[in-house]
ROVO-157967 format. One record per atom (N, C-alpha, C): residue in three letters; x, y, z. Coordinates in pm, whole numbers, padded with zeros to 5 digits, always signed. Each point is the difference from the previous one (the first is absolute). Layout:
<marbas>
alaXYZ
...
</marbas>
This chain:
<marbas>
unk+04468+07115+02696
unk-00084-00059+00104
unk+00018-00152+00001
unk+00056-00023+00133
unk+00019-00232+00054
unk-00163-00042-00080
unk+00003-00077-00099
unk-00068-00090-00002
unk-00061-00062+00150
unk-00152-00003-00043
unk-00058-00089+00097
unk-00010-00115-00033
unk+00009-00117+00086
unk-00023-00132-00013
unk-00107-00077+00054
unk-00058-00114-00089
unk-00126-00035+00059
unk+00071-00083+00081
unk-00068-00070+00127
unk+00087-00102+00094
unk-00111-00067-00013
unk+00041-00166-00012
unk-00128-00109+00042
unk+00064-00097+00102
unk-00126-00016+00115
unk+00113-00084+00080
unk-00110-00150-00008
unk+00099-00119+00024
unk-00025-00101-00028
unk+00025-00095+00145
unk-00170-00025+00046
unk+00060-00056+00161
unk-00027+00157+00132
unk-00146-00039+00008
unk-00068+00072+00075
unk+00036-00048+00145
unk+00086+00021+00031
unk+00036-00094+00194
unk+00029+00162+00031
unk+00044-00034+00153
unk+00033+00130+00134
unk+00115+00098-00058
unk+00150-00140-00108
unk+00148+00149-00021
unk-00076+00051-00144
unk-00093-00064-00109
unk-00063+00121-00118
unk-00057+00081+00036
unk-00054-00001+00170
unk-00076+00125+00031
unk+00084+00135+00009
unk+00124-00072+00105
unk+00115+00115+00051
unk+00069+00058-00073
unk+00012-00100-00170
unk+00056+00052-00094
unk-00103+00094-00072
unk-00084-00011-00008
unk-00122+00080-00079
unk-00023+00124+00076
unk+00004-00002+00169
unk+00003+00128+00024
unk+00142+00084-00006
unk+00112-00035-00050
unk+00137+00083-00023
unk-00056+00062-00150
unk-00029-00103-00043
unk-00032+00096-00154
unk-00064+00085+00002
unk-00053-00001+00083
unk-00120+00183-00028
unk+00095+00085+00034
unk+00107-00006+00081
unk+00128+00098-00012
unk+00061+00053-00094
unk+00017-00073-00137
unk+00031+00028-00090
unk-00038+00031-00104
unk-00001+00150-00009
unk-00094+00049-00114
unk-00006-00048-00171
unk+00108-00054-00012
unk+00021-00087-00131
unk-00053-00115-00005
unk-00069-00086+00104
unk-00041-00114+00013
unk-00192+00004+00023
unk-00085-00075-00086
unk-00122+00028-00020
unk-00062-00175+00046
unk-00084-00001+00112
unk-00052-00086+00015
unk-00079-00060-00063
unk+00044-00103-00152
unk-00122-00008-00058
unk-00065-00118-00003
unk+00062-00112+00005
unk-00089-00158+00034
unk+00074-00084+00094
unk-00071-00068+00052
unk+00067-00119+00076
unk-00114-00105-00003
unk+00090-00165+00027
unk-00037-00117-00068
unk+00003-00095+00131
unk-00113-00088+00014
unk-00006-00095+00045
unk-00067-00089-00032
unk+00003-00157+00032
unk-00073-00127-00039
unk-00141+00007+00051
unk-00036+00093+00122
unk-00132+00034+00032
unk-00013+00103-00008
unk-00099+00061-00127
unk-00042+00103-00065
unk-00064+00125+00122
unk-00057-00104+00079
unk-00037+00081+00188
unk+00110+00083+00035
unk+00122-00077-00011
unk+00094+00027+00112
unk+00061+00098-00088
unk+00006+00003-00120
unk+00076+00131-00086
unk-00086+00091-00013
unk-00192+00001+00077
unk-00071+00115-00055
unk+00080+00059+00161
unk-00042-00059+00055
unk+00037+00067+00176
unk+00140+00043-00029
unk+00099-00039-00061
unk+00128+00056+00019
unk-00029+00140-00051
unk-00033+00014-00159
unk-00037+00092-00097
unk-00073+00131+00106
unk-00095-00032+00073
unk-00102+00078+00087
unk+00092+00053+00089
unk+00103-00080+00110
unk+00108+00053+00067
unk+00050+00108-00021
unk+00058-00027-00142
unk+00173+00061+00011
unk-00066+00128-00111
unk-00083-00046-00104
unk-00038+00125-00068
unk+00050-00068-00149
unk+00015-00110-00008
unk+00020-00034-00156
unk-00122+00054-00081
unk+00018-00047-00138
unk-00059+00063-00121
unk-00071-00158-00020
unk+00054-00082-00024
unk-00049-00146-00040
unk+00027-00094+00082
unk-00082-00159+00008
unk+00000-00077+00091
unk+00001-00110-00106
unk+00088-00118+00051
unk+00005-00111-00120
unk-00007-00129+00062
unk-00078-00100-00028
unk+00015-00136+00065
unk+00031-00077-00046
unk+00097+00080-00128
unk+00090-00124-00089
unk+00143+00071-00014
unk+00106-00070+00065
unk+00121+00043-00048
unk+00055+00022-00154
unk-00087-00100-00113
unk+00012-00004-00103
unk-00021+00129-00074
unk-00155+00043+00073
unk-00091+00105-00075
unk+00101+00125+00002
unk+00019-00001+00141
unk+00076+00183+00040
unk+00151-00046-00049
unk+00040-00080-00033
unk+00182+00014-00110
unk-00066-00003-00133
unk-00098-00001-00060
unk-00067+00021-00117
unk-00034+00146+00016
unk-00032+00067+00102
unk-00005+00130-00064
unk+00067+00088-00015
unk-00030+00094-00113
unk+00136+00063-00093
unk+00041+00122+00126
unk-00092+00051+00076
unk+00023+00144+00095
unk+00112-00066+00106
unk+00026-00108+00045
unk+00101-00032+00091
unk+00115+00015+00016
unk+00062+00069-00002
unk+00157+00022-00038
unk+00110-00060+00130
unk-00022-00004+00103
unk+00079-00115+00088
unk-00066-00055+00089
unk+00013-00118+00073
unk-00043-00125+00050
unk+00049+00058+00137
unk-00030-00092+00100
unk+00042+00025+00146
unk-00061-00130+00052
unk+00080-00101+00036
unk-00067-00175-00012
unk+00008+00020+00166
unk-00027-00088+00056
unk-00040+00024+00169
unk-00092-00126+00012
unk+00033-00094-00079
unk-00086-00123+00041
unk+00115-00095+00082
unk-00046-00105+00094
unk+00094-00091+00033
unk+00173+00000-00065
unk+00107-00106+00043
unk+00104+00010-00061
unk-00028-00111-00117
unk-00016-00098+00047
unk-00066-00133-00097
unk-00006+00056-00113
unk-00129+00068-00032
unk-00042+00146-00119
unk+00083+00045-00063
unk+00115+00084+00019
unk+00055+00092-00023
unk+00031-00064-00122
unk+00052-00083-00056
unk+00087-00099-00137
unk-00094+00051-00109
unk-00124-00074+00023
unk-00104+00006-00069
unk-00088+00095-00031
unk-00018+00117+00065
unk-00044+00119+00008
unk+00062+00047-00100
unk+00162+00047+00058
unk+00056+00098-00093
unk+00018-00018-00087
unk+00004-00135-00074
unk+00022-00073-00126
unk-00125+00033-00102
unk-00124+00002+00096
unk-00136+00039-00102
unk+00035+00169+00010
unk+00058+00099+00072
unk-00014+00121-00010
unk+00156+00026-00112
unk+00078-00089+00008
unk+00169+00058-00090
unk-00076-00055-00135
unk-00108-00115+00025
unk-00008-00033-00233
unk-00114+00096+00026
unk-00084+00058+00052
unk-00102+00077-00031
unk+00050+00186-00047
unk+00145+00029+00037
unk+00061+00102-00031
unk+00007+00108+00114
unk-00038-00034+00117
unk-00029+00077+00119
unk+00118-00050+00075
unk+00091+00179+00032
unk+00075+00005+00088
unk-00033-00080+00160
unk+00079-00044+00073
unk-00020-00078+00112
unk+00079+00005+00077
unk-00042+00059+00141
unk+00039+00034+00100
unk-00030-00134+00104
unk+00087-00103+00068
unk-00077-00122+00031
unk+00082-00007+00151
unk-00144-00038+00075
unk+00041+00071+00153
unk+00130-00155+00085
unk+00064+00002+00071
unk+00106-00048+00075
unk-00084-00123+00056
unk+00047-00120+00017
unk+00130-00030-00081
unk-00109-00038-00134
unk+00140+00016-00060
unk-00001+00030-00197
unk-00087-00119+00037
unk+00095-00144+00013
unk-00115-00105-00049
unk+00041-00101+00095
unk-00019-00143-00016
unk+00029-00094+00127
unk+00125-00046-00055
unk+00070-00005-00077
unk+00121-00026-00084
unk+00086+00048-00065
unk+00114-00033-00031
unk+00106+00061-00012
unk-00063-00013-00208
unk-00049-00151+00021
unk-00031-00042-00165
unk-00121+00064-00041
unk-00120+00036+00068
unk-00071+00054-00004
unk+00037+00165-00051
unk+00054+00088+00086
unk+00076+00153+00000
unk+00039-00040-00175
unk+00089-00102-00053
unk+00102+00023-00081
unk-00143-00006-00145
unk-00063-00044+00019
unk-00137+00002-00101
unk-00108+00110+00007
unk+00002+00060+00092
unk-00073+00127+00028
unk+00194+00090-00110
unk+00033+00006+00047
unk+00137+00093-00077
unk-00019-00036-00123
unk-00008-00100-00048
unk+00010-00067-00151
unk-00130+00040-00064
unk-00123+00034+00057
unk-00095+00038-00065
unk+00028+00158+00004
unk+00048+00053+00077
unk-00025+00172-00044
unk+00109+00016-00076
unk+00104-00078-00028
unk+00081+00031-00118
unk-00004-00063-00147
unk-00099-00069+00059
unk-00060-00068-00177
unk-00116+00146-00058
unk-00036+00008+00051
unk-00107+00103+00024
unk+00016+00115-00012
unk+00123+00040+00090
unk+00069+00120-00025
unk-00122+00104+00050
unk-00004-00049+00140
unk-00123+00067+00102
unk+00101+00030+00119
unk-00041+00096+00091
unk+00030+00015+00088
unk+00000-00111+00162
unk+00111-00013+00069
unk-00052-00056+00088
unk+00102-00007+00111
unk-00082+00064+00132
unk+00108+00013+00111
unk-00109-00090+00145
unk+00099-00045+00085
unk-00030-00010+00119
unk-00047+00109+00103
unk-00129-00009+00039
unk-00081+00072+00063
unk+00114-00014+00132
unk+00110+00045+00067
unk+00069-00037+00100
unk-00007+00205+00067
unk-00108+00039+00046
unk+00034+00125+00052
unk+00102+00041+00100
unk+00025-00051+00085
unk+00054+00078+00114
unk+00180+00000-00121
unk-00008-00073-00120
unk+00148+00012-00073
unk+00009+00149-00039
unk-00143+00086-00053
unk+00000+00096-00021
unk-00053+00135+00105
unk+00005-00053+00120
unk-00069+00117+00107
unk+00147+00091+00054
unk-00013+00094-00040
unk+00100+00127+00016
unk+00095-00046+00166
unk-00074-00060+00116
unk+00087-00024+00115
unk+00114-00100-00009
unk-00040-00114-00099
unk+00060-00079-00036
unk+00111+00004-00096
unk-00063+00075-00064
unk+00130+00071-00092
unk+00103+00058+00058
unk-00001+00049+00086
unk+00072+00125+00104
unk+00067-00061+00041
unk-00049-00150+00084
unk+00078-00059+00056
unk+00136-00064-00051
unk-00072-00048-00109
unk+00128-00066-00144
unk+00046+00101-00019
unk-00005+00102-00022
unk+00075+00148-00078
unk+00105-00041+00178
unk+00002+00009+00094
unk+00066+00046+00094
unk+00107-00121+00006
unk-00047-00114+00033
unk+00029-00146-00043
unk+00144+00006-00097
unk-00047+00052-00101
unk+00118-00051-00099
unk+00061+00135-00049
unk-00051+00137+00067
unk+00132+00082-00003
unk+00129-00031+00087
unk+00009-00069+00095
unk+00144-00005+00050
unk+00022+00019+00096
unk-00082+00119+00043
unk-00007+00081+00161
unk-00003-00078+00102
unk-00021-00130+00013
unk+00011-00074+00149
unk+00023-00146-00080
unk+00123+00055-00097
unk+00097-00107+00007
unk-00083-00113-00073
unk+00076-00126-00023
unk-00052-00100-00039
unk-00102-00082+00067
unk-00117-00024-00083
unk-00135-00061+00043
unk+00041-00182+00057
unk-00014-00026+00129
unk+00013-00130+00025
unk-00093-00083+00028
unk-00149+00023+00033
unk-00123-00054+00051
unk-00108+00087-00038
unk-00064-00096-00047
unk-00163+00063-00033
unk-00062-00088+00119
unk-00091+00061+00095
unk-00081-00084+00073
unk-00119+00083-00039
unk-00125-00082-00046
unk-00132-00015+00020
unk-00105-00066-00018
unk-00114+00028+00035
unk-00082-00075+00035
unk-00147+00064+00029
unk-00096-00093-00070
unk-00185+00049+00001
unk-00067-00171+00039
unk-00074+00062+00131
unk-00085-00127+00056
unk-00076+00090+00057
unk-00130-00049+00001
unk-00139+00012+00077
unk-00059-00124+00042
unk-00096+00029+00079
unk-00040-00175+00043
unk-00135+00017-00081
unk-00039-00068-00095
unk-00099-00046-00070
unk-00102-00172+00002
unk-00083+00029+00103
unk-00006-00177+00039
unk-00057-00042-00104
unk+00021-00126+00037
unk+00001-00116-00091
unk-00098-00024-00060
unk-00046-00004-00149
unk-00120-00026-00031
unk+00052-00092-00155
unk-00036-00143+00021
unk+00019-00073-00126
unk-00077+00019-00114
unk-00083+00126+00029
unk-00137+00063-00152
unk+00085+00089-00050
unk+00111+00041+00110
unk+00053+00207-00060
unk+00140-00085-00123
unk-00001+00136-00059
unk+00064-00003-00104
unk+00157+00002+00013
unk+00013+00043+00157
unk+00104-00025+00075
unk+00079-00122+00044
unk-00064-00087+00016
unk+00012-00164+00041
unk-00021-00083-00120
unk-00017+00068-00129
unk-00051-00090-00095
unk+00120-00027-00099
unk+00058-00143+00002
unk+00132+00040-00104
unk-00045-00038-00144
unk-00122-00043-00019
unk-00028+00004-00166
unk+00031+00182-00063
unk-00057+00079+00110
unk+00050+00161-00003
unk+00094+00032+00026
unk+00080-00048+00024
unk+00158+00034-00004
unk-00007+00082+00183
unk-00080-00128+00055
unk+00013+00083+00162
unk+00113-00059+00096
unk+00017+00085+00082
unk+00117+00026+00079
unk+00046+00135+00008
unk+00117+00047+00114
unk+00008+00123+00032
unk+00088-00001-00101
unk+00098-00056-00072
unk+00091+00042-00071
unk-00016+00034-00116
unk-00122-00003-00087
unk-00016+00085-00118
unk-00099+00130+00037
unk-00061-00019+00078
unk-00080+00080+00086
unk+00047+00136+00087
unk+00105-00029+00038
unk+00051+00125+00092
unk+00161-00003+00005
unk+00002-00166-00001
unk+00181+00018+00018
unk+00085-00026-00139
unk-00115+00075-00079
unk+00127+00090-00156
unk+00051+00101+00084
unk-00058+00074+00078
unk+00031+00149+00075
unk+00131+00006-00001
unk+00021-00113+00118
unk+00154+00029+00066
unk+00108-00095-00144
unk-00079-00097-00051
unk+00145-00044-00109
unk-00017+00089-00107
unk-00106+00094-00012
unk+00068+00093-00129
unk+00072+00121+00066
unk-00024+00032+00124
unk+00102+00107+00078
unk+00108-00018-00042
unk+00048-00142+00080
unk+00149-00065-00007
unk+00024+00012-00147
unk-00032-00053-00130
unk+00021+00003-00144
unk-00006+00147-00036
unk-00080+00087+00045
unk+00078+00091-00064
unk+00109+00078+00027
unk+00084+00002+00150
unk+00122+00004+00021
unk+00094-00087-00028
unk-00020-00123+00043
unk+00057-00088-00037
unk+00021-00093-00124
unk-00111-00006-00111
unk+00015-00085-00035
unk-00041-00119+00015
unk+00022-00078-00102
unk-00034-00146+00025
unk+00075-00058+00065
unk-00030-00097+00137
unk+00106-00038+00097
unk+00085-00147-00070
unk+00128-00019+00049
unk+00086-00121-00029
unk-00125-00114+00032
unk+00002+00021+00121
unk-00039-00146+00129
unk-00113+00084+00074
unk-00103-00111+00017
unk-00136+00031+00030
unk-00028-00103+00070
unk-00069-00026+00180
unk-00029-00069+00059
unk-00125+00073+00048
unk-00107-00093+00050
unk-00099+00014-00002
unk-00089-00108+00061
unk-00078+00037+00161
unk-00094-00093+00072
unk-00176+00075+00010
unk-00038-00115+00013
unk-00116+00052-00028
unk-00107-00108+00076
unk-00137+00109+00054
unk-00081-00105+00059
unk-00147-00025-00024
unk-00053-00056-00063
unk-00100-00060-00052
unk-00138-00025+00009
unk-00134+00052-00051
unk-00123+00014+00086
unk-00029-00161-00032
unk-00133-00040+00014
unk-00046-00120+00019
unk-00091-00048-00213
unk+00041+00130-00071
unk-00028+00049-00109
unk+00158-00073-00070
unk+00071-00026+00037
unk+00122+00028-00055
unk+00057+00100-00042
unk-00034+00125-00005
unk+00018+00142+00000
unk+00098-00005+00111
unk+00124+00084-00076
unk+00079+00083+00102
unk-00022+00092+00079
unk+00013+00060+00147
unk-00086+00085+00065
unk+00112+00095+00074
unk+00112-00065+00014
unk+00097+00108+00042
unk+00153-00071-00074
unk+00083+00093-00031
unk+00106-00018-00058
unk+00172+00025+00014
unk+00047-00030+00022
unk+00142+00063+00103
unk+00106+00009-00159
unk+00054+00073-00044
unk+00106-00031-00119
unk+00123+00101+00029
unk+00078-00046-00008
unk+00191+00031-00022
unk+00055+00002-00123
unk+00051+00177-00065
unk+00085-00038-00130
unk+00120+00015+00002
unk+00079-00022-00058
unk+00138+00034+00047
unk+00086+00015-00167
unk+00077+00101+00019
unk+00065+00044-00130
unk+00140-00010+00019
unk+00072-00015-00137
unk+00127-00088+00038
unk+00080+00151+00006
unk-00045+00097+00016
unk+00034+00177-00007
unk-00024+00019+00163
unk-00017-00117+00081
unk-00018+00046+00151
unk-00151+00042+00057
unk-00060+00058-00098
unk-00129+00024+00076
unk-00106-00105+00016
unk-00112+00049+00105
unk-00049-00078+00046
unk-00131+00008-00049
unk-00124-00060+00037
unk-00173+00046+00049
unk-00057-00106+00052
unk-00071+00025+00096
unk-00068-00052+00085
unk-00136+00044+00018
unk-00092-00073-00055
unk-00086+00034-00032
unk-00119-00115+00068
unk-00155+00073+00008
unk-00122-00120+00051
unk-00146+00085-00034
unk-00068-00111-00004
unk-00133+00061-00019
unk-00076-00101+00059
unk-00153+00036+00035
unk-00070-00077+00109
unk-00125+00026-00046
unk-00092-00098+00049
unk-00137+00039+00006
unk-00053-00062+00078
unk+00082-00071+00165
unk-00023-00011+00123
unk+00035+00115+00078
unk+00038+00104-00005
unk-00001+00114+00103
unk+00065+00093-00073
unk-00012+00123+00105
unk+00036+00124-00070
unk+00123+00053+00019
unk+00119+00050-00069
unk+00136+00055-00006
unk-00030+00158-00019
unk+00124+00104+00026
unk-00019+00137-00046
unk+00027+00021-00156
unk-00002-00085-00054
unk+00003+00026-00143
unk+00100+00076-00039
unk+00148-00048+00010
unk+00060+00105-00001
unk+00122-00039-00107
unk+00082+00093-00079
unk+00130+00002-00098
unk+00042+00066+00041
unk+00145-00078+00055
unk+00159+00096+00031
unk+00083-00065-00076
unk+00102+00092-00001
unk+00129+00014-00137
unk+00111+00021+00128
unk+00067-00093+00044
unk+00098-00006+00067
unk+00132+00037-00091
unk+00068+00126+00041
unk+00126+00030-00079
unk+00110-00012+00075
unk+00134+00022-00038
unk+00082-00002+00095
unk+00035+00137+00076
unk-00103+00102-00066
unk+00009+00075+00055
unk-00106+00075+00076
unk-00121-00082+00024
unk-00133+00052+00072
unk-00090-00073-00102
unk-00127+00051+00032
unk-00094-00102-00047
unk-00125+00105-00067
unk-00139-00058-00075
unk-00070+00028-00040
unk-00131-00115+00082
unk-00106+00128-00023
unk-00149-00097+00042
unk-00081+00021-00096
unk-00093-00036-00067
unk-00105+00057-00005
unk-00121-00058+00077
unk-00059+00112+00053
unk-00111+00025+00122
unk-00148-00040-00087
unk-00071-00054+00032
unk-00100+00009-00074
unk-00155+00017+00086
unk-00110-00034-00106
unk-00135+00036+00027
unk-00097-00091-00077
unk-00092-00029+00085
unk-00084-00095-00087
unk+00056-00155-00053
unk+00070-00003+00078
unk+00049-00174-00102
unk+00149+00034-00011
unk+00006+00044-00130
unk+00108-00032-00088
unk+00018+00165-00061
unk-00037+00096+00050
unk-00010+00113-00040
unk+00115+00109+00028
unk+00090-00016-00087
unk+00104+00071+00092
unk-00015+00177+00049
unk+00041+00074+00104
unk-00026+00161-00022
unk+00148+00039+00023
unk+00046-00018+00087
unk+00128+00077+00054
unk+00090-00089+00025
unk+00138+00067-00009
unk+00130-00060+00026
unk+00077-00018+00124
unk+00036-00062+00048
unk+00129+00040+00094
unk+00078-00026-00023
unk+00140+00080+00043
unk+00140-00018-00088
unk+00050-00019+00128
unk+00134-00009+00012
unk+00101-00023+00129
unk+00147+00026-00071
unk+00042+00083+00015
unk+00164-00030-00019
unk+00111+00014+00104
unk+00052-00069-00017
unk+00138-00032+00050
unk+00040+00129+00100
unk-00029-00005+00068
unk+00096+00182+00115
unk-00171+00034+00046
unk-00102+00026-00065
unk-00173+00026+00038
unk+00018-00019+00161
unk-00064+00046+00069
unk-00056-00008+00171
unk-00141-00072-00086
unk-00070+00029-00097
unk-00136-00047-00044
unk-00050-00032-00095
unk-00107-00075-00045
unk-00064-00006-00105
unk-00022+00116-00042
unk+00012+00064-00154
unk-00104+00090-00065
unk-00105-00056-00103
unk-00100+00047+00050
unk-00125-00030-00100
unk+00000+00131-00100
unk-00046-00075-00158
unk-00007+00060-00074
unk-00144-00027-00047
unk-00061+00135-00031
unk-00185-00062-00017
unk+00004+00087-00157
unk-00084-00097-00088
unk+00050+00048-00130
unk-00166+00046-00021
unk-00083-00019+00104
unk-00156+00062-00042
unk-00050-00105-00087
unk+00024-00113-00025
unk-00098-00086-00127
unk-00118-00033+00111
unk-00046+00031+00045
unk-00133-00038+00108
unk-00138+00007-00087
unk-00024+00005-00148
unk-00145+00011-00009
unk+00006-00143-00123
unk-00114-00027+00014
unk-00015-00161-00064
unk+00102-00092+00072
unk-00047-00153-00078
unk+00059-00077+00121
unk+00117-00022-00129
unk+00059+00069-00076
unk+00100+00008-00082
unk+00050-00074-00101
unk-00142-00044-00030
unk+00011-00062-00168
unk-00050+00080-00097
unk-00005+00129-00001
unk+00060+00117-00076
unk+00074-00023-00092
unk+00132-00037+00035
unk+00157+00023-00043
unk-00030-00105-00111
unk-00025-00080+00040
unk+00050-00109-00118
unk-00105+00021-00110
unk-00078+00042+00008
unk-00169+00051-00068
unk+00050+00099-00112
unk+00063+00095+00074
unk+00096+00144-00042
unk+00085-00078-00100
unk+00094-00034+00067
unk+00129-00036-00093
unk-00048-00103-00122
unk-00112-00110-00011
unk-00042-00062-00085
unk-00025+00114-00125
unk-00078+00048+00011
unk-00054+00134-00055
unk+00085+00072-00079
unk+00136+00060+00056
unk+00136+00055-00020
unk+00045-00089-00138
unk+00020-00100+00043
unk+00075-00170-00085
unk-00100+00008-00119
unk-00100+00007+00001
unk-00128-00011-00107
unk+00002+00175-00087
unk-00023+00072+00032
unk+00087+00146-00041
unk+00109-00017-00066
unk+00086-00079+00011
unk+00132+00036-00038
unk+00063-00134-00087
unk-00162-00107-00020
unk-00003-00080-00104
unk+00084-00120+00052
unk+00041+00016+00117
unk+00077-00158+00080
unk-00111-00119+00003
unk+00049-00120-00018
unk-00013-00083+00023
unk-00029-00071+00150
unk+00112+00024+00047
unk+00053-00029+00196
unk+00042+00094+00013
unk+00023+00015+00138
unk+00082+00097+00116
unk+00096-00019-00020
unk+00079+00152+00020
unk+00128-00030+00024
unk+00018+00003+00103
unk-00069+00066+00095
unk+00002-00012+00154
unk+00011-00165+00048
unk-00130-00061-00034
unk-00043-00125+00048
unk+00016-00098-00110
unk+00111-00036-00053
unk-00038-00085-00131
unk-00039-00139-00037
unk-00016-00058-00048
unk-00053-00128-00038
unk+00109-00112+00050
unk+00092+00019+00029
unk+00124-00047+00062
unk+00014+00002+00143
unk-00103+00095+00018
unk+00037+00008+00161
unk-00092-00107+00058
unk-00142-00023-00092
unk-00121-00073+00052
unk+00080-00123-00015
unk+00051-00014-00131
unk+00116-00152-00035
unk+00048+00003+00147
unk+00091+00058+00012
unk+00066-00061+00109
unk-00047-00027+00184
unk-00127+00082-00004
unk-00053+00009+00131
unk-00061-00135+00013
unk-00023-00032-00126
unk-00120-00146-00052
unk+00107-00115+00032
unk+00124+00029-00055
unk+00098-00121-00022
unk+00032-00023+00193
unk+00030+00103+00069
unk+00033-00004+00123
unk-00064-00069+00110
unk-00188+00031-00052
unk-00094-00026+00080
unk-00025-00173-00019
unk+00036-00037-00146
unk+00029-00136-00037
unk+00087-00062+00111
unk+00125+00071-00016
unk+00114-00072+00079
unk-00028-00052+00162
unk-00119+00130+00061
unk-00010-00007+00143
unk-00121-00069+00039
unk-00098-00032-00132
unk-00043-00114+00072
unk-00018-00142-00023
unk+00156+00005-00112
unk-00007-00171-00002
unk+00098-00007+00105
unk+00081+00073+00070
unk+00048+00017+00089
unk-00028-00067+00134
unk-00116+00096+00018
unk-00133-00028+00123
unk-00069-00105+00019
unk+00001-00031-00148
unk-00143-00173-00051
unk-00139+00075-00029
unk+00027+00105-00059
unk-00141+00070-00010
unk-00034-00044-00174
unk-00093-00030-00008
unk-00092-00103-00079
unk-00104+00068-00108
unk-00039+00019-00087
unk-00100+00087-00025
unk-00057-00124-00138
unk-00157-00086+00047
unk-00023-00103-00110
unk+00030+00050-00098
unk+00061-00092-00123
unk+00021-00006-00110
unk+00089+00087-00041
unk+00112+00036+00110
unk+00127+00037-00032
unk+00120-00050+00043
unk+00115-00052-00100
unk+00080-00065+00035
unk+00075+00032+00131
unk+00017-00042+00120
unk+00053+00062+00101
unk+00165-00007-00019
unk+00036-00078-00101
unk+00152-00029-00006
unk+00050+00050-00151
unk-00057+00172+00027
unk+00091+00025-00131
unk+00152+00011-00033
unk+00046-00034+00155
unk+00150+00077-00018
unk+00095-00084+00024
unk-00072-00147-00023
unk+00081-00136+00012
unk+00117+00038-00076
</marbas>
């Protein structure tokens, strides 16, 4: 019989909710505390979702012994510092996208779960949602030829508010840690880390980035073209341009992928392929597979590894000293 695991989530906001309701999917996964700085706001979460305990000290709930993995969901700012009190406290850590606001930041979150010799992966779901997989499985079998363009892209129009956590760059605000990891971890995981990276970008009255245009280019020929927004809305969409037909994934809710469309070469049409993942908003998978990794006494993913957050971190560096994107009290010129 799978071991059950206690889950504590840390950072009572709107995605610990969406993540808290996937876990009741999983019968190995036991809702047992979650933590916030207002003891209110973690009883109301606790009352929500059906936790066991409510904590208004991050300190208290990584002090207790029943916790067996973390699920952080506070700001990006956070993330460094969080997981650092959950990797010396001995609690596996699942730490939600993006990893952190830095490439130097990421490399000290890594350095503590291997001093520690704790678990610790990037909360990055749609890396582990079965449509997405499918798509890469199709991608890099061969069947439509060599991959030359990744195009995609996630924007909604979110107005302007210099209070939201969105516009705020002490929080690491802007669309590009916010939504447009989407389309540059698409591109990275077909592609790779790009040669040459260009990148424009346009600016709220916050100094927050608000929409983002970026170009990678690989000295192997391929391309990505990629944007994210939070002045208006796009179809949210990832295609895999091959030389021999193409890939989509179709999505739902945001960033939610369900079904495929393929195209090959001689086709009169698209075929859609529907793989049925339609229940939860599909942070399941990564919930699941944490679980799996912890079972089987891993450290990291081999799916998602600590290398991959390295390099998504190092990339996201590159594109917005690129841009002139700024985040106080971080060097904007690491790559002088």
């Amino acid at each position: 019989m799978a071991k059950k695991y206690n889950w504590a989530i840390l950072g009572c906001g709107r995605i610990a909710r969406k993540f808290s309701s996937d876990l009741k999917l999983l019968p190995n996964a036991n809702l047992y505390a979650a933590a916030s700085s207002d003891i209110n706001r973690a009883n109301t979460f606790v009352n929500e979702l059906g936790f066991e305990k409510a904590y208004g000290s991050y300190d208290e709930m990584v002090k207790d012994p029943k916790v067996d993995v973390v699920y952080i969901a506070t700001p990006h700012s956070h993330h460094r510092s969080h997981a650092i009190l959950c990797l010396e406290g001995g609690k596996a850590v699942l730490c939600e996208k993006a990893f952190a606001i830095t490439l130097e930041e990421a490399k000290e979150m890594v350095g503590a779960a291997r001093r520690n010799d704790t678990f610790l992966m990037e909360a990055f779901w749609t890396q582990f949602h079965p449509v997405f997989q499918k798509a890469l499985e199709l991608v890099n079998s061969g069947e439509l030829g060599k991959l030359k363009t990744v195009r995609s892209d996630f924007a909604f129009n979110g107005p302007y508010d210099p209070d939201k956590r969105l516009y705020n760059l002490a929080l690491g605000g802007g669309s590009l840690l916010d939504i447009g990891i989407y389309p540059v971890s698409a591109a990275l995981s077909a592609l790779g880390k790009p040669d040459r990276i260009k990148a424009l970008a346009n600016f709220s009255p916050t100094g927050s980035e608000q929409s983002i245009s970026m170009i990678f280019k690989y000295e192997s020929g391929g391309m990505a073209a990629l944007a994210s927004s939070f002045e208006a809305y796009s179809s949210t969409q990832t295609e895999y341009w091959c030389e021999k037909g193409y890939v989509r994934l179709n999505r739902r809710r945001g960033s939610t992928p369900t079904t495929l469309s393929v195209f090959k070469e001689g086709d009169e049409k698209e075929t859609v392929l529907d793989y049925n993942c339609n229940e939860g908003y599909g942070y399941q998978y990564e919930a699941a597979h944490v679980m799996e990794c912890l079972d089987s006494g891993k450290k990291e993913s081999d799916k998602f590894p600590l290398s991959s957050s390295l390099d998504l971190m190092e990339t996201l560096d590159r594109i917005r000293y690129e841009a002139g994107i700024y985040y106080p009290g971080h060097d904007k010129r690491v790559f002088d």
